[in-house]
KEGU-630080 format. One line per field, with one value per residue (C-alpha): residue in three letters; residue number from 1; x, y, z. Coordinates in Angstrom, 3 decimals. Layout:
rest: (Ala,...)
nr: (NUM,...)
east: (X,...)
north: (Y,...)
up: (Z,...)
//
This chain:
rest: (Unk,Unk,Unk,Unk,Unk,Unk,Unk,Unk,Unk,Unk,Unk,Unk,Unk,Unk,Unk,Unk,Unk,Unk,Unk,Unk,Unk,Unk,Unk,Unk,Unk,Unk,Unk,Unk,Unk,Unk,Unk,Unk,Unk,Unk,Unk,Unk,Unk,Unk,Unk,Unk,Unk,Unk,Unk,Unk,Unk,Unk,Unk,Unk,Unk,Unk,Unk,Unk,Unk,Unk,Unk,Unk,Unk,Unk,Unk,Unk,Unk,Unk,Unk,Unk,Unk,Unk,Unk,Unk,Unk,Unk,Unk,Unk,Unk,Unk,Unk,Unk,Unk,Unk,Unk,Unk,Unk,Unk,Unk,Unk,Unk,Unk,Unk,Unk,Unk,Unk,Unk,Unk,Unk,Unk,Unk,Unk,Unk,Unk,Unk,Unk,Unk,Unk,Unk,Unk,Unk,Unk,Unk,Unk,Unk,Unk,Unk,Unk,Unk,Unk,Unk,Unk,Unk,Unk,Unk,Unk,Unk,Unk,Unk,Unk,Unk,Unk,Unk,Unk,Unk,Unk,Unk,Unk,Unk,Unk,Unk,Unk,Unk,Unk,Unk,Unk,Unk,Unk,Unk,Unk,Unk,Unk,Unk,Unk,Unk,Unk,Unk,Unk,Unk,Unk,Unk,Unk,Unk,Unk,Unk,Unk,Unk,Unk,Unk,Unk,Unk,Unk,Unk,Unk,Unk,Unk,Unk,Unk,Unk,Unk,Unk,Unk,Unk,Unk,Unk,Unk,Unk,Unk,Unk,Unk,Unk,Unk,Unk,Unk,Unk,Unk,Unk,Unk,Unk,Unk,Unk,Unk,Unk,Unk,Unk,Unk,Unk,Unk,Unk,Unk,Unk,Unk,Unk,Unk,Unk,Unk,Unk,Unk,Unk,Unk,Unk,Unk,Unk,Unk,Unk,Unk,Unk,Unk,Unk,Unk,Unk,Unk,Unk,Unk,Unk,Unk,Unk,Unk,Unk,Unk,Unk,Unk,Unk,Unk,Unk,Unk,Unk,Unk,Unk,Unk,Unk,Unk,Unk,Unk,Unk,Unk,Unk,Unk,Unk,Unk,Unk,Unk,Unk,Unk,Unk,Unk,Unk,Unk,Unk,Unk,Unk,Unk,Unk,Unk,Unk,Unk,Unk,Unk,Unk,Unk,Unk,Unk,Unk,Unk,Unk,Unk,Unk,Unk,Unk,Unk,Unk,Unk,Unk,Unk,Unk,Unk,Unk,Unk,Unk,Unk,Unk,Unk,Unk,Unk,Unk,Unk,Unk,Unk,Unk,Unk,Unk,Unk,Unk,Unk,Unk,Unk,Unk,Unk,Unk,Unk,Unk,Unk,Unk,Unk,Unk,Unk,Unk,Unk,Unk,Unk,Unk,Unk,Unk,Unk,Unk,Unk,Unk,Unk,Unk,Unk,Unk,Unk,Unk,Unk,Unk,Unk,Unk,Unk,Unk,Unk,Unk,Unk,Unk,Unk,Unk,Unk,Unk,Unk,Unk,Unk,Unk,Unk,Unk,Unk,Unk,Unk,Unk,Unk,Unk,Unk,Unk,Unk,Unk,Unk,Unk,Unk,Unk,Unk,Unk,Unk,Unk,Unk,Unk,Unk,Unk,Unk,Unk,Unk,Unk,Unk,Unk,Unk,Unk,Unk,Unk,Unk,Unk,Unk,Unk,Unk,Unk,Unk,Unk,Unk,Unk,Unk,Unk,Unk,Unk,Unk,Unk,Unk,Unk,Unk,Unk,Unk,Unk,Unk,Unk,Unk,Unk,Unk,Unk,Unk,Unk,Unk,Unk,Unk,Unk,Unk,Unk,Unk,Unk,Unk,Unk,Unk,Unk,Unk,Unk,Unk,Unk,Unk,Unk,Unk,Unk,Unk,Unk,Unk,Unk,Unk,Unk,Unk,Unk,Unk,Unk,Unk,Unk,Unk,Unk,Unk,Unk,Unk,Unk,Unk,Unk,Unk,Unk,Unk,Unk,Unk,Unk,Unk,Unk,Unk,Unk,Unk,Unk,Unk,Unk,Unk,Unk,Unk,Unk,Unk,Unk,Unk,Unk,Unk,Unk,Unk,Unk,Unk,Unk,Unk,Unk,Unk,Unk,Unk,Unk,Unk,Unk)
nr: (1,2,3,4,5,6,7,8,9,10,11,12,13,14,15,16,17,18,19,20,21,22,23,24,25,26,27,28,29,30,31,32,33,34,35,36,37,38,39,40,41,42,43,44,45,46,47,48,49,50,51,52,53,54,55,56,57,58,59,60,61,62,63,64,65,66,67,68,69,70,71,72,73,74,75,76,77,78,79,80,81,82,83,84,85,86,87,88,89,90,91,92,93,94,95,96,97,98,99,100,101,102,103,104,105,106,107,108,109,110,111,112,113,114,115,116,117,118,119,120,121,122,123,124,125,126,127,128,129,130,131,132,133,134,135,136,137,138,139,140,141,142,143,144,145,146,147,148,149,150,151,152,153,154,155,156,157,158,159,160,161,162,163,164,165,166,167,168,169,170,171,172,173,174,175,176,177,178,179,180,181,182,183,184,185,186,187,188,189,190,191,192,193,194,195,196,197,198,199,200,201,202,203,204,205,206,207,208,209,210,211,212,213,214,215,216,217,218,219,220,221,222,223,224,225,226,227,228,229,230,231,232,233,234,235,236,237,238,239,240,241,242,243,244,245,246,247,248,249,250,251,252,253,254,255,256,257,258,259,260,261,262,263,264,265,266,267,268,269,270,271,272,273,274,275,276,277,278,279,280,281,282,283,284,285,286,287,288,289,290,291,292,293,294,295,296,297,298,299,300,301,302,303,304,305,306,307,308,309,310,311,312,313,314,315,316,317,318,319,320,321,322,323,324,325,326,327,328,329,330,331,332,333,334,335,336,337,338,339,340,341,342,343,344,345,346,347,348,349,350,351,352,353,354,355,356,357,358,359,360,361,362,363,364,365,366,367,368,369,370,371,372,373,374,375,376,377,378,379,380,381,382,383,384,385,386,387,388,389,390,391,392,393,394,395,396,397,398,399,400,401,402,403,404,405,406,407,408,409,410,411,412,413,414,415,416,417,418,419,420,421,422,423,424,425,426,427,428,429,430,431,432,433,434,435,436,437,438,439,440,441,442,443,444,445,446,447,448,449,450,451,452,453,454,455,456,457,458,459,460,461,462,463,464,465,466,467,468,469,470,471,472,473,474,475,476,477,478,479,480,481,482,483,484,485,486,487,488,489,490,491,492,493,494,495)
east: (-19.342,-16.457,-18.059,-17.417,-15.493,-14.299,-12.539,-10.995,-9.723,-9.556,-7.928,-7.636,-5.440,-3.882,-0.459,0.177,-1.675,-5.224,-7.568,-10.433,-11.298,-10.183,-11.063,-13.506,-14.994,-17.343,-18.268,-20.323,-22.277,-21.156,-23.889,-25.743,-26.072,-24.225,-23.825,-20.990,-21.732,-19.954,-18.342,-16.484,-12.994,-13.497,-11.849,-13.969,-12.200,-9.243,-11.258,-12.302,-9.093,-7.415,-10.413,-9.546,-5.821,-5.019,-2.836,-0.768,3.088,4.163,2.230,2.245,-0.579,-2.824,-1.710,-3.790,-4.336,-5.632,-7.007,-8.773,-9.851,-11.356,-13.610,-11.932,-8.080,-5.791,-5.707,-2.252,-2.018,-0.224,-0.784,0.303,-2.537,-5.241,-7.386,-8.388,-12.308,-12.558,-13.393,-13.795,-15.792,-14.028,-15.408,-13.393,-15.013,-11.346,-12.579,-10.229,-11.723,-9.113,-11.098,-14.937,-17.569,-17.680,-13.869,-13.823,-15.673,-13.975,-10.365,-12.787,-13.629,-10.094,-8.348,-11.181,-10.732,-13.880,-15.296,-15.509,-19.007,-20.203,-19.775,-23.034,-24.810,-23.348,-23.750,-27.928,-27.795,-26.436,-28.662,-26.256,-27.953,-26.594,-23.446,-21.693,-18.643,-16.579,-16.256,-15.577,-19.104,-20.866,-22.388,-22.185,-24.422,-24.025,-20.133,-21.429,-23.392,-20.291,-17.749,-20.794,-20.906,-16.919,-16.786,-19.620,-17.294,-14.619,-17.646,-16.523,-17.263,-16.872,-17.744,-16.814,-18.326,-17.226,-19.792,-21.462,-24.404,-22.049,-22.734,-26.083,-29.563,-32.150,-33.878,-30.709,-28.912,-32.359,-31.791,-28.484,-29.109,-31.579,-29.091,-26.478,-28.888,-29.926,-26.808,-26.240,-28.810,-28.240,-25.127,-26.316,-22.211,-21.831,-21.399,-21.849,-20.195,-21.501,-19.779,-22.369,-23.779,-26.734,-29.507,-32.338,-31.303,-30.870,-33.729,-34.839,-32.286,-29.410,-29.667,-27.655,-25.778,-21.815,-21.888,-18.680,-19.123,-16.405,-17.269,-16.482,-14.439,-16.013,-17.647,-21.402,-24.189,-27.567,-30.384,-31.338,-34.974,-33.914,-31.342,-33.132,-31.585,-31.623,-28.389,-26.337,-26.925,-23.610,-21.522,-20.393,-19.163,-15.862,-12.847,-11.613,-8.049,-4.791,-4.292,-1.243,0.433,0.208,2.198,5.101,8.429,12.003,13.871,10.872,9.466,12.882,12.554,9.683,10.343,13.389,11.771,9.416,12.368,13.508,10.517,10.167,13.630,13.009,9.749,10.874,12.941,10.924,8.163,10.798,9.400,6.423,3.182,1.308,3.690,1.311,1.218,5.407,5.078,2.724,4.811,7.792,6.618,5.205,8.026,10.436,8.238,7.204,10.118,12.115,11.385,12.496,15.999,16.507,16.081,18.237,21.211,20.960,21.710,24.489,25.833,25.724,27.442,29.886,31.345,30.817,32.567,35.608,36.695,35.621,37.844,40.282,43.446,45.339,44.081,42.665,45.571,44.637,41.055,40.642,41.860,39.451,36.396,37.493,37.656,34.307,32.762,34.511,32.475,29.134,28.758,29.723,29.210,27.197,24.680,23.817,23.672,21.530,19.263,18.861,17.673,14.712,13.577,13.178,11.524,9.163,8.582,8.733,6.183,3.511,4.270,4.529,0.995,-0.944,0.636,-0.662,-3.960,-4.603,-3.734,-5.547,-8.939,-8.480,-7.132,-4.308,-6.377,-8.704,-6.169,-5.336,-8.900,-9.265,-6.172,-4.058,-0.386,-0.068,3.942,2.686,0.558,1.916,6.108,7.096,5.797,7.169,10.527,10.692,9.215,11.761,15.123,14.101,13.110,15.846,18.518,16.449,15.793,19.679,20.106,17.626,19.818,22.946,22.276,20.773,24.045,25.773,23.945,24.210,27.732,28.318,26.714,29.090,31.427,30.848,29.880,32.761,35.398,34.515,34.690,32.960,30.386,32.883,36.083,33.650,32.534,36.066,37.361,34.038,33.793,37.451,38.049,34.473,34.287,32.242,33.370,31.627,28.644,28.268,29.276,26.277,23.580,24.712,23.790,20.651,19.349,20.603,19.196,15.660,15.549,16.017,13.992,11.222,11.757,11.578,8.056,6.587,7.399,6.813,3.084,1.889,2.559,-0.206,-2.070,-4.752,-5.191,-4.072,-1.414,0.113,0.025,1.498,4.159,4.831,5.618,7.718,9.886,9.531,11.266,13.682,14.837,14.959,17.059,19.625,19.839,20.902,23.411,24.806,24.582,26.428,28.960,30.496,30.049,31.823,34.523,35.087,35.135,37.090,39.081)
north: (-29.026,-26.924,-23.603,-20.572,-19.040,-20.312,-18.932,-20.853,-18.815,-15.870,-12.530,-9.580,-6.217,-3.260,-3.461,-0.879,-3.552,-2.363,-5.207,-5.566,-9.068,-11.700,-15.608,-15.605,-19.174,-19.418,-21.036,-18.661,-21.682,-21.299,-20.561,-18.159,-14.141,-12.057,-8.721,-7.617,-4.714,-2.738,0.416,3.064,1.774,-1.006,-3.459,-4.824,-3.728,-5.070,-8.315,-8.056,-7.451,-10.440,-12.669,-11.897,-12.167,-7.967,-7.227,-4.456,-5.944,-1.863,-0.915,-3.385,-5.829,-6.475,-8.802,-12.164,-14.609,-18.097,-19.566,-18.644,-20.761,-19.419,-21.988,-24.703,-23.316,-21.269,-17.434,-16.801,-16.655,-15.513,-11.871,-10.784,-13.077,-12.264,-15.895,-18.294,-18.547,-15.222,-11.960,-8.774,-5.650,-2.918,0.521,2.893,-0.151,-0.301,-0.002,0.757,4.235,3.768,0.788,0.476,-0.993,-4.218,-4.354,-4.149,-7.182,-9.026,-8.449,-10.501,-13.279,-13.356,-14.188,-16.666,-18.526,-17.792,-16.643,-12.958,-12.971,-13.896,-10.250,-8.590,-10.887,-9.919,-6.508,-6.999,-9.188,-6.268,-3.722,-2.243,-3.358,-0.411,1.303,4.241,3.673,5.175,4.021,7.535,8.348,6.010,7.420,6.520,3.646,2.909,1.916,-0.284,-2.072,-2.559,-3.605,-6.058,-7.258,-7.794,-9.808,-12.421,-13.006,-14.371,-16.714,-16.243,-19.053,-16.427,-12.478,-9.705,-6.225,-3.205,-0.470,-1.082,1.154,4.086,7.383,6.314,7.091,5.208,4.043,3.358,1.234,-0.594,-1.237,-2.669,-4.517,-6.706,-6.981,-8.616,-10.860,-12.022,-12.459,-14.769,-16.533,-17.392,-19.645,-22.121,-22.789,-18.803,-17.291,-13.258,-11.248,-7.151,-4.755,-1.880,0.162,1.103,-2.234,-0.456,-0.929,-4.587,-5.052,-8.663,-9.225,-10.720,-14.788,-13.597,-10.680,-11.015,-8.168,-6.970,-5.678,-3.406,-3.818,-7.394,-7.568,-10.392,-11.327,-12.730,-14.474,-13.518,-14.001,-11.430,-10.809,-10.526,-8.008,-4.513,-1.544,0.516,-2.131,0.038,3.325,4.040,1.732,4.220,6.099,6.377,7.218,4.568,3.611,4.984,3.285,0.791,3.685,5.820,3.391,2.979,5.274,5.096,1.942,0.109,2.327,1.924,-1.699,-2.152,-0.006,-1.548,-5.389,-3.509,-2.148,-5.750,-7.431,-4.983,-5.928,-9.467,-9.641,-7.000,-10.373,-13.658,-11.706,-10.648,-12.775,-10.830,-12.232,-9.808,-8.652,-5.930,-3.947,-4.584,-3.063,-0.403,0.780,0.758,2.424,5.658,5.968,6.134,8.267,10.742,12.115,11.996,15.475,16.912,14.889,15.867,19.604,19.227,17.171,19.883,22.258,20.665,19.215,22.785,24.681,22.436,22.647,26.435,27.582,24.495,26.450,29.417,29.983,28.096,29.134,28.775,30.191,27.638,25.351,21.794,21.982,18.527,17.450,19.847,18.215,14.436,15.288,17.186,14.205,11.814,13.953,14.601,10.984,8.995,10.596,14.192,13.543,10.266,11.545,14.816,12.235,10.336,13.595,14.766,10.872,10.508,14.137,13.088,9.468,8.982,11.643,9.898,6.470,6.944,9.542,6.752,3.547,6.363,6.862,3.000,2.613,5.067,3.915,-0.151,-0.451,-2.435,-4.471,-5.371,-6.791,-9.202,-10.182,-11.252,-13.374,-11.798,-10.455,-6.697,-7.666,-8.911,-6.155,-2.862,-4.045,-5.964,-3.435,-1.131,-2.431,-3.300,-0.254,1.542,-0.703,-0.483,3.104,4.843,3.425,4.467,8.315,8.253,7.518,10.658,12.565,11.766,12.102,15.389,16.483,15.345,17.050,20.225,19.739,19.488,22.699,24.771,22.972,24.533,27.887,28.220,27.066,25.488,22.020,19.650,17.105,14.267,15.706,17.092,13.568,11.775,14.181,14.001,9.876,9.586,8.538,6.775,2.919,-0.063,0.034,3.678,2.325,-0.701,1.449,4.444,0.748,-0.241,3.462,3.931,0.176,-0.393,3.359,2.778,-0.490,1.136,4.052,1.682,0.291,3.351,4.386,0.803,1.293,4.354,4.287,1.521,2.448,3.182,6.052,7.600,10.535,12.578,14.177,10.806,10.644,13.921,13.193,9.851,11.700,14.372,11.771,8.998,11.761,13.264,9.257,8.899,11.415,10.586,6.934,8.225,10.427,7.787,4.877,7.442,8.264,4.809,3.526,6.119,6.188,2.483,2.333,5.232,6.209)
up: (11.931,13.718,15.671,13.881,16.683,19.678,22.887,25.052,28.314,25.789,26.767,24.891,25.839,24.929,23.875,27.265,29.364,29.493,29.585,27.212,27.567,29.967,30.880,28.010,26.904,24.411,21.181,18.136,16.186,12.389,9.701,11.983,11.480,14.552,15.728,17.590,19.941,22.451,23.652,21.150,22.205,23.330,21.390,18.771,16.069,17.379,17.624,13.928,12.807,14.487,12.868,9.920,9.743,9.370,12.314,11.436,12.024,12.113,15.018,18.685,17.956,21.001,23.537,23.444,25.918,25.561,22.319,19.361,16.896,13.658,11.560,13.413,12.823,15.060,14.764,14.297,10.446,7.324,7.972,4.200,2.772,5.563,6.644,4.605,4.104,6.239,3.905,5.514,4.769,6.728,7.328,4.427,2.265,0.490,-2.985,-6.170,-7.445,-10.186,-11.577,-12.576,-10.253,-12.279,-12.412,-8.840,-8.524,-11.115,-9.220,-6.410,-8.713,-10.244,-6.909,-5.712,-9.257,-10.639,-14.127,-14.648,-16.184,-12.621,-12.086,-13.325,-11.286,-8.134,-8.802,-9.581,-6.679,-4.366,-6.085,-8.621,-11.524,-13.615,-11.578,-13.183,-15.277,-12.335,-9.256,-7.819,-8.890,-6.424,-3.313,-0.139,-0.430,-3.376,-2.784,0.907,-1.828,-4.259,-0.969,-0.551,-4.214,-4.089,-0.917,-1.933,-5.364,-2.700,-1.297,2.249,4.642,7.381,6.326,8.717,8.298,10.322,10.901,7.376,7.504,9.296,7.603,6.180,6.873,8.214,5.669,3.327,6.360,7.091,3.235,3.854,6.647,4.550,1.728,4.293,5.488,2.018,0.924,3.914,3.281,-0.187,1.231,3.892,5.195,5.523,9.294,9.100,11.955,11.609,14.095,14.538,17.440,14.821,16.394,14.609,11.456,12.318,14.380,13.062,11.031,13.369,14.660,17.900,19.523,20.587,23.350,24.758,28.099,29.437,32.905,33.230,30.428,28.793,25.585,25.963,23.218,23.732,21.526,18.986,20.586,24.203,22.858,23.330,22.111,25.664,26.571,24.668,26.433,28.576,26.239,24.997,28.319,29.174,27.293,24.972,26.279,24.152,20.991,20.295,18.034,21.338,23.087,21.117,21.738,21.890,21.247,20.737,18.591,16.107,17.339,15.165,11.975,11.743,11.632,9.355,6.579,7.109,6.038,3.391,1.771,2.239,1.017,-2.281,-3.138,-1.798,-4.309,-7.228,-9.787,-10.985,-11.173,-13.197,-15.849,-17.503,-14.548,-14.421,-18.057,-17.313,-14.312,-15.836,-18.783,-16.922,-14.592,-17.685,-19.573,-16.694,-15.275,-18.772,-20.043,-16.273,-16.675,-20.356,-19.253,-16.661,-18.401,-21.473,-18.563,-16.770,-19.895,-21.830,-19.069,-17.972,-21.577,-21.916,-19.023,-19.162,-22.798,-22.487,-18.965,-20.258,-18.528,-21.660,-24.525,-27.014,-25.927,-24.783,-25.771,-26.963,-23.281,-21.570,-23.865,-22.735,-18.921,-18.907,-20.756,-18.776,-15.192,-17.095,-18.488,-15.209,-12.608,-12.237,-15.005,-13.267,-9.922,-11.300,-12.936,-9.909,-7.930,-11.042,-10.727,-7.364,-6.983,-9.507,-9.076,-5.397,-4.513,-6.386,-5.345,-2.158,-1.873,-4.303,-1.765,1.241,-0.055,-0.583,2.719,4.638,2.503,3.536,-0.093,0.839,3.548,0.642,-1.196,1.988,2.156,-1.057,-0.532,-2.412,-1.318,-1.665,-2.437,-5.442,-6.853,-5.658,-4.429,-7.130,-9.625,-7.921,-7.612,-11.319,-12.837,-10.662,-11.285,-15.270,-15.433,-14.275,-16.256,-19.076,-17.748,-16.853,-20.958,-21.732,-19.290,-20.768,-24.454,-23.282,-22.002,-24.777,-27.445,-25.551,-24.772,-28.800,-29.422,-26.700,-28.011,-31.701,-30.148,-28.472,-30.007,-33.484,-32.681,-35.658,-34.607,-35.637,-33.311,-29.998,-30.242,-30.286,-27.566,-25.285,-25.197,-25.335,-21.740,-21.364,-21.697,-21.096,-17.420,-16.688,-18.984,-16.160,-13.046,-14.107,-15.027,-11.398,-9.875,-11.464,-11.292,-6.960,-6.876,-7.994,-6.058,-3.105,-3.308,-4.496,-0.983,0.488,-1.292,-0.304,2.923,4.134,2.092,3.527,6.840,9.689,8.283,10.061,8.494,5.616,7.438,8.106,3.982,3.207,5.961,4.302,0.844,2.324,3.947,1.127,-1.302,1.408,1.663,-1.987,-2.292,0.557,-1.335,-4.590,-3.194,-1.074,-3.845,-6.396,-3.860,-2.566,-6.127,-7.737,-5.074,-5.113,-8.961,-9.442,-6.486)
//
């Protein structure tokens, strides 16, 4: 049987060209029960993160030397689908408050292929016999527990965890520590790789010890028991060297989000077809539904005034009427209802995408998804892309009947006009080729600012200032697209 890992003249750096690891050879048995331990800084979750296929393509990924070969296979891999046989547990867990406990581990047991009644049992089996309803209602440990739960549904040949028992107490990470151990265990082909500076809580636990030493820049295997805790005092010394995002200015810096808006567009159409066609529905549905109210106000508005004021200031007195009524019509209905409509969906839509794609990243949401092998494309682009290309034809409609109906009343108010002749004179000069030309705003509209949300919320996020910032720009963007899409396509079909 392959080794788990194996480095072959490995080296490991900072995309800046600090040196974390260099010349390293060495093979990690598979089937065995590791810790990974080493200075704050230092690399290893860098290291964890290339094991298990989640190198962020937005940011410079760390420079590596030499060979790595993960249960018996190369590194380098799909990065949108994580590795194969590899599930990782990072430390924001990445769980889906949104959905129940059980639910979570279901979505587990859904992309490995496997029945959905498995998942009370993995739930007793991590000691969630009887979670709450909501996942939001877990504690702390409680939700280490469920991220534990969900990654044994995936039955990982290789399982990463990332400081699991950070933020708990003793007693509750000693607690922990057993559970990880049982669970390995329980599968006699399973290797288990824990990154933790917390030793006493796996004091007896661990087969071996992967310890990074800074000094010589090397990674090292020593048994468990020779292992004593005092090795770690001064690993944690020193200032960790600047991160990758640090790093990156100027052209390179554009460089990169510019491959990144690429692979976005390219991957919004490799990933068109839509693999899970309630969500489509759902999405669709609530973007239509939400901002529709906003639009109908707003079209009423536009479409009310625009009538009021073009015969009530009419230069001649109640001559040519019927020609004032067709050329407002002709304006509301193609192009500034549109265009107005545009503006209400994107300030209400794009906001909310873009903070809920944020969130998901910041918590290891969206790395979840990779780790259970499934493409994040596929369950937050495409829906987004469809429920945005549908919707806002739709909320255009809501807009434009608003304007209409509103325009009919001035047009009574004013100057007497029957339903029958405001109607004949209002839609006079509109045809099927304005109906097409406002579908093609609002549909290429909503595709791109679906683009826009996608990629600017799952972008590096570190904080929740890198969230908010993403929103802010995400609707700023939005915006900009609509006006632009409305103004070449209304100059090149009209001009």
């Amino acid at each position: 049987m392959p080794a788990a890992l194996e480095f072959r003249a490995f080296g490991l750096a900072h995309p800046q060209g600090g040196d974390l690891l260099t010349g390293v050879d060495l093979e990690v048995d598979a089937r065995g029960f590791y810790l990974l331990i080493g200075p704050s800084g230092g690399g290893k979750s860098s290291l964890l993160r290339l094991l298990a296929g989640l190198v962020e393509v937005r940011e410079r990924a760390p420079v590596v030397r030499g060979d790595l070969r993960v249960l018996g296979q190369p590194w380098r891999r799909r990065r949108e689908t994580g590795a194969e046989g590899v599930v990782a547990i990072l430390q924001d867990e990445g769980l889906f408050d949104e959905l129940s406990p059980r639910a979570n581990v279901e979505l587990a047991l859904r992309a490995a292929g496997r029945s959905r009644r498995l998942a009370p049992g993995l739930l007793a089996q991590a000691g969630l016999d009887t979670p709450p309803d909501r996942t939001a209602q877990l504690s702390g440990g409680m939700r280490k527990r469920l991220a534990v739960a969900r990654a044994l549904a995936l039955r990982p040949r290789l399982l990463l965890c990332d400081e699991p028992t950070a933020g708990l107490d003793a007693a509750a990470a000693r607690a922990l520590a057993h559970l990880l151990r049982e669970a390995h265990d329980l599968d006699p082909e399973r290797t288990t790789l824990v990154v933790t500076h917390d030793l006493a809580a796996f004091e007896g636990v661990a087969d071996g010890v992967l310890v990074l030493d800074p000094a010589a820049k090397t990674l090292r295997l020593e048994a468990a028991r020779d292992r004593a805790a005092a090795a770690m005092s001064g690993a944690r010394a020193g200032h960790p060297p600047p991160t990758a995002a640090q790093s990156i200015s100027g052209l390179r810096h554009l460089a990169l989000q510019a491959a990144a808006i690429a692979e976005t567009a390219v991957e919004s159409v490799r990933r068109l077809p839509p693999v899970e066609l309630g969500e489509v529905g759902r999405t669709a549905l609530r973007f239509a539904t939400e901002p529709a109210p906003f639009v109908a106000a707003a079209g009423a508005v536009v479409g009310g005034l625009a009538t009021f004021f073009a015969l009530r200031n009419n230069p001649i007195q109640g001559g040519f009427e019927t020609a004032l009524l067709t050329g407002t019509g002709k304006v509301a209905t193609a192009v500034l209802v549109p265009m107005l409509s545009g503006f209400f969906f994107t300030a209400r839509i794009a906001a909310g995408a873009a903070a809920r794609l944020g969130t998901m990243q910041r918590t290891g949401q969206v790395a979840a998804l990779r780790t259970m092998g499934m493409r994040p494309a596929d369950h937050l682009l495409t829906p987004l892309v469809w429920g945005m290309v549908l919707a806002m034809p739709l909320v255009t409609l809501a807009g434009v009947v608003a304007a209409s109906l509103a325009a009919a009343l001035a047009a009574r108010l004013v100057a007497g006009f029957s339903t029958v002749g405001w109607a004949v004179s209002w839609f006079e000069a509109v045809d099927a080729g304005d109906v097409l030309v406002v579908l093609a705003k609002a549909s290429l509209s909503g595709y791109l600012v679906a683009l826009a949300c996608y990629h600017l919320g799952t972008g590096p996020k570190r904080s929740g200032a890198d969230v908010g910032a993403a929103v802010n720009t995400a609707i700023v963007a939005g915006m900009v697209m609509v006006l632009a899409v409305h103004a070449v396509l209304t100059f090149v079909a009209y001009a």
